[in-house]
C-alpha positions, 0 to 999 in steps of 0.5 A: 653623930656627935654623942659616941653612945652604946646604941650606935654600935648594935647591929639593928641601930646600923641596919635601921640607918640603912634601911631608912636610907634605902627609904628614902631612895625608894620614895624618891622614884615615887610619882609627883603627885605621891610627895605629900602623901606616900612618900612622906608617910614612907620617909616618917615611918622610916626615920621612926623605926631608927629614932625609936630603936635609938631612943629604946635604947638608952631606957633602964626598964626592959619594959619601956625599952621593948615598947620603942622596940614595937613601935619601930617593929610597927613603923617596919609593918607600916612601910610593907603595907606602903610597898604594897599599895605602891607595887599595886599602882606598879611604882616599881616597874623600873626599880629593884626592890629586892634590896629594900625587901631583905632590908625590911624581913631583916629589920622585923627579925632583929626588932622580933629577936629584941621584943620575944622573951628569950628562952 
């Protein structure tokens, strides 16, 4: 927000604020009762794969800056096994997950692309 670094330019950096935005939305449709547990677990996640792709990003070593990468590709995992506990209880009956679903194939894309060695 303040510090105008490199990182805020990339593309997964960009994508990685939307996709936690769209999070959060989604978990605000969640039941009552799933506040403290799946919908909180869902916001941490996704807050994580940003802070993670923000703080990879500033490490001098490949190797350390892959390994934020992974985690943030991890917490992408995480929210996908979220959504399909939350799909099986049919918390989306009434909402479009189309949008979040693209958004998390296109997080793990962009992480994956980061984390392969290149050829």
């Amino acid at each position: 927000m303040f510090l105008h670094l490199s990182h805020t330019k990339l593309e997964v950096y960009k994508s990685s604020r939307e996709f936690a935005f769209e999070c959060y939305q989604l978990t605000s449709i969640l039941p009552a009762e799933e506040k403290y547990a799946m919908s909180s677990q869902i916001r941490r996640a996704a807050l994580s794969v940003h802070l993670n792709i923000a703080e990879g990003s500033s490490r001098k070593s490949e190797v350390e800056r892959k390994r934020y990468y992974e985690i943030a590709r991890g917490s992408v995992i995480e929210i996908d096994a979220a959504l399909d506990i939350a799909n099986d209880l049919q918390y989306f009956n009434n909402f479009n997950t189309e949008k979040l679903g693209e958004s998390i194939v296109k997080m793990f894309k962009l992480l994956s692309g980061m984390i392969e060695p290149k050829h």
